[in-house]
KETORMI-214426 format. One record per residue (C-alpha): residue in three letters; x negated, y, z negated. Coordinates in steps of 0.02 Angstrom, whole numbers, padded with zeros to 5 digits, always signed. Layout:
<rs>
ALAXYZ/...
</rs>
This chain:
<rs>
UNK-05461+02443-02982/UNK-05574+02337-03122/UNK-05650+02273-02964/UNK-05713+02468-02911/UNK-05758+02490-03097/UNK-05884+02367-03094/UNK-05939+02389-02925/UNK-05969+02563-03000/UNK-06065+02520-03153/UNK-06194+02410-03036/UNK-06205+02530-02890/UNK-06292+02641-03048/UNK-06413+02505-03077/UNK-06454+02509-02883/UNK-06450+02704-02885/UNK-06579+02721-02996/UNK-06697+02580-02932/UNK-06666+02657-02768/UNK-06717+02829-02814/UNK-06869+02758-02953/UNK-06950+02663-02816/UNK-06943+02826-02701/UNK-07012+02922-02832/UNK-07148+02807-02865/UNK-07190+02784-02692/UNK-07231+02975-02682/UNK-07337+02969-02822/UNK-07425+02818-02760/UNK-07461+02903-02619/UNK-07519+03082-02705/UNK-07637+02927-02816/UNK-07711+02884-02644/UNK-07751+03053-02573/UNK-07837+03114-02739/UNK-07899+02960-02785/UNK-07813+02951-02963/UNK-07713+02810-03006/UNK-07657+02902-03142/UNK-07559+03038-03049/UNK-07447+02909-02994/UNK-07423+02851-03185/UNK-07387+03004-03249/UNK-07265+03054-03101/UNK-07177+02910-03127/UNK-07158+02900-03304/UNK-07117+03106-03316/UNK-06990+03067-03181/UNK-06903+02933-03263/UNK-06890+03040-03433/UNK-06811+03206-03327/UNK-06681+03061-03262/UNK-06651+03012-03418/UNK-06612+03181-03496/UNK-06541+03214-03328/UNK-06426+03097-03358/UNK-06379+03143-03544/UNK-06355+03330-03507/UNK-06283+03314-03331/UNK-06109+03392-03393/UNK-06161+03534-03463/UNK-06298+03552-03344/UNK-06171+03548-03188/UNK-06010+03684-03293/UNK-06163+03791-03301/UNK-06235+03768-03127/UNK-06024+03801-03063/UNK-05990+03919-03176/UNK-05842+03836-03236/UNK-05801+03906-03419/UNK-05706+03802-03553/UNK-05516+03825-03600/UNK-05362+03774-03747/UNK-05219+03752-03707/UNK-05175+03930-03755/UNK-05293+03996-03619/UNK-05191+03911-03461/UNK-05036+03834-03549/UNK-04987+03768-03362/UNK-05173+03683-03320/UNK-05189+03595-03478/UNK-05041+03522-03492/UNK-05052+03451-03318/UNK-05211+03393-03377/UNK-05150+03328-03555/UNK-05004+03232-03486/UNK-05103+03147-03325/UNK-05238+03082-03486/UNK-05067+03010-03578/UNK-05016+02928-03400/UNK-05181+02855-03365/UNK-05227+02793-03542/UNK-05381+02896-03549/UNK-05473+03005-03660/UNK-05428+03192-03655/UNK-05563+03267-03558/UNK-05623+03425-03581/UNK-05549+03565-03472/UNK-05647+03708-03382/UNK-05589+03834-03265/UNK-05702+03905-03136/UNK-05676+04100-03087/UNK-05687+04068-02880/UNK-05523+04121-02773/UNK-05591+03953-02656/UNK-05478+03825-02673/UNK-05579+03674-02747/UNK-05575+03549-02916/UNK-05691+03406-03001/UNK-05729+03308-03123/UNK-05907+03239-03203/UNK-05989+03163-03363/UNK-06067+03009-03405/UNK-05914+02899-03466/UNK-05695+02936-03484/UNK-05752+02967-03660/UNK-05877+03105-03612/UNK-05775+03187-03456/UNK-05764+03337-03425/UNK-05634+03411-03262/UNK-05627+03573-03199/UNK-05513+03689-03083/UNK-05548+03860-02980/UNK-05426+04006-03033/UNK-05411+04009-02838/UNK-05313+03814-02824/UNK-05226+03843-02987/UNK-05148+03990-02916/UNK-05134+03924-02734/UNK-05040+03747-02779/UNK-04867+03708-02866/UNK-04841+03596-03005/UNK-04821+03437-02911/UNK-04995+03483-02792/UNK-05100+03529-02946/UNK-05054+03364-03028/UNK-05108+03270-02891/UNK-05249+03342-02855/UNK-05303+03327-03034/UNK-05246+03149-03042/UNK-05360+03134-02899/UNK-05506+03199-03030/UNK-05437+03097-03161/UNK-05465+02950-03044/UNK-05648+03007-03037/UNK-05657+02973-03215/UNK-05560+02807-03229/UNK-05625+02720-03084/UNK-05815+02781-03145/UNK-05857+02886-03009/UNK-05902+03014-03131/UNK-06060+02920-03187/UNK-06111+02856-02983/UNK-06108+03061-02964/UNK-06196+03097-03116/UNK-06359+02970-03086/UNK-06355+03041-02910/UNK-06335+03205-02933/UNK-06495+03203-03074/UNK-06611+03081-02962/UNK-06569+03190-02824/UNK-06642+03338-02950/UNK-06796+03230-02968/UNK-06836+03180-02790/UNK-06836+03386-02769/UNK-06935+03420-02903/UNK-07070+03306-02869/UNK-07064+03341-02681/UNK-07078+03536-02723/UNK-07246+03473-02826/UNK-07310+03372-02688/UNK-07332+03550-02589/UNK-07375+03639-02711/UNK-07513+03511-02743/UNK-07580+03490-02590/UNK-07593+03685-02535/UNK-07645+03758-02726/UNK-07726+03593-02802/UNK-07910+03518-02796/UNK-07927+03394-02692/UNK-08049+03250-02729/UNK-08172+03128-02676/UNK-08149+02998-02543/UNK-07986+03082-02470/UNK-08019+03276-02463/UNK-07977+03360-02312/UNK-07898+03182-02252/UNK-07775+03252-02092/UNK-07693+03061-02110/UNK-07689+03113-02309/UNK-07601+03288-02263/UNK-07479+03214-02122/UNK-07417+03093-02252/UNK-07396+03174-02390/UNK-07288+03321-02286/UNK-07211+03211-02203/UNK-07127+03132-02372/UNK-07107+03285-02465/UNK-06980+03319-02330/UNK-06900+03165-02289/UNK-06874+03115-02487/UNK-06750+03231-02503/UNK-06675+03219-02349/UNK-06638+03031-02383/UNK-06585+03080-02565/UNK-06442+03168-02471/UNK-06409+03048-02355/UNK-06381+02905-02509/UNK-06292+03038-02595/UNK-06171+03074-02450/UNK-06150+02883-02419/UNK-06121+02865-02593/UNK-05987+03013-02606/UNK-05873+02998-02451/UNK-05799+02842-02483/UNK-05765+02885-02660/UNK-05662+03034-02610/UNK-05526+02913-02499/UNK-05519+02804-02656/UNK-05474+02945-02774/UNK-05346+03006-02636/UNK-05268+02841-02670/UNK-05289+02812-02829/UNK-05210+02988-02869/UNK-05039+02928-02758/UNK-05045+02774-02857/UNK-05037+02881-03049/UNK-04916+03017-02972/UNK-04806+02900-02862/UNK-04788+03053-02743/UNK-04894+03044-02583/UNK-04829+03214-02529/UNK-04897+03297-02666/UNK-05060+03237-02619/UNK-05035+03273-02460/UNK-04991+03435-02488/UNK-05120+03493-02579/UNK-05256+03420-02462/UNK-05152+03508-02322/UNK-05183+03683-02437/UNK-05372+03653-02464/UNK-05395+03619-02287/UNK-05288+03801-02252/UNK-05382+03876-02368/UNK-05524+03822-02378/UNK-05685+03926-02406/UNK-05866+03940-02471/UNK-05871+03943-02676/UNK-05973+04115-02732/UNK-06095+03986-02822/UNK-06160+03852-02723/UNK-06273+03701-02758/UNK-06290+03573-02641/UNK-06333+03445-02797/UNK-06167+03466-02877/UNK-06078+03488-02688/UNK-06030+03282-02694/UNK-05916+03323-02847/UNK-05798+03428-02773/UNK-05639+03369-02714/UNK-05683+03491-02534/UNK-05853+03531-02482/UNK-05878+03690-02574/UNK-06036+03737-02465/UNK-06045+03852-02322/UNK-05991+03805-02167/UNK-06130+03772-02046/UNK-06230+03630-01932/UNK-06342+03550-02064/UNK-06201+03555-02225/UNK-06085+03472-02081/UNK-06214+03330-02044/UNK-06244+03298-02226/UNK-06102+03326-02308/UNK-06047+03231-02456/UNK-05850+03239-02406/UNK-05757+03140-02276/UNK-05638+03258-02154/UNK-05488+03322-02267/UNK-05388+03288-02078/UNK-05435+03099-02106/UNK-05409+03094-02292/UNK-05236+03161-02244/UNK-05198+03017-02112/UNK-05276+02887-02213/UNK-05134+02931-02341/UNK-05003+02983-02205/UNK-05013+02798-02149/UNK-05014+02694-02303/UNK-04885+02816-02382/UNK-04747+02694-02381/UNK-04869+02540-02462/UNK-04925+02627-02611/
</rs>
């Protein structure tokens, strides 16, 4: 488990070098086409500083982009206390609790550190799962924020924000800006530029799902391993897959937190989605249920 931790904490470092480097390859190439070296400066450094506050104001950025509202105890004595005495289990800081007004079935967890977490439940799986299923599933969240998986998500889910951002200026550039000198009206100048405005993001999702999926069979496992029930995990992976359904508010930024996809069902959000099959998180656990 220290092991994942610090794989964790470097796979950030790589994240964000990742992601800078794409960014500032955009901008280079935006500095070519209009001949400005200092488009590509100010991209870069105005890109870096959104990560940065990105990454600073990701929780409460992501409870308002879900929805999820804050609770006490008094507000879901039952939740809370699940909550409360998986933090005394685990060692960890208490995190903040939120519940999210959706009847689909879904949970997570995000913030920057264990002592900045924050986890959060739909009304729809606190009503669909008994005591012993909502523990493990929010062990499985709680696993999130122990193993570090909470910041991974976070760096990814802001760079992800920025690679958007700065793709959705690269059109609007190109179509509404003034183009200059040596490279206006450039078709090689157009065909690149389009042609990275649409594939940055698409790779942003495809590190993000990479990223994500194997996360989620490690947080199955690591949930069996605080609870020291696999059939409660089991379970409760068995109900989301039942019950499973689109969440009112959707955001494919935030979808990698989730503990099921909570996107709409179709072609493209199966190719890139963020979550492994619930059938083969299920045998994963089915078959190393007696080692754990």
């Amino acid at each position: 488990m220290y092991k994942q931790i610090a794989q964790n904490k470097r796979k950030t470092i790589y994240l964000i070098i990742v992601f800078v480097v794409m960014i500032a390859a955009i901008a280079g190439l935006f500095a070519w086409f209009y001949n400005d070296v200092w488009i590509a400066v100010w991209v870069t450094i105005g890109a870096i500083v959104y990560a940065i506050i990105q990454y600073f104001a990701s929780a409460s950025i992501a409870t308002t982009l879900t929805g999820a509202k804050q609770i006490e105890k008094k507000d879901n004595p039952r939740f809370y206390n699940v909550v409360e005495n998986l933090s005394i289990t685990t060692g960890l800081p208490m995190p903040k609790v939120y519940i999210i007004d959706d009847t689909a079935p879904n949970a997570f967890a995000t913030g920057r550190d264990p002592k900045h977490a924050v986890v959060a439940a739909t009304s729809g799986l606190i009503d669909i799962m008994d005591d012993k299923e909502l523990t493990a599933v929010m062990a499985h969240e709680m696993s999130h924020v122990k193993n570090y998986d909470i910041r991974v998500s976070m760096i990814v889910f802001g760079l992800v924000c920025v690679v958007g951002l700065v793709s959705d200026i690269a059109f609007r550039m190109m179509f509404y800006g003034n183009r200059r000198r040596n490279n206006e009206g450039s078709p090689v100048g157009y065909a690149l530029i389009i042609i990275s405005a649409i594939l940055a993001p698409i790779f942003a999702s495809i590190v993000q799902m990479a990223v994500s999926r194997q996360r989620e069979y490690l947080a199955d496992a690591s949930a069996v391993n605080i609870t020291r029930y696999p059939e409660g995990m089991i379970s409760a992976l068995k109900k989301l897959q039942s019950h499973s359904q689109p969440m009112k508010r959707q955001n494919s930024a935030t979808a990698s937190m989730y503990i099921n996809n909570p996107l709409r069902k179709g072609f493209f959000s199966n190719l890139f989605s963020t979550h492994p099959p619930i059938e083969k998180r299920i045998e994963r656990l089915e078959h190393g249920k007696y080692t754990f």
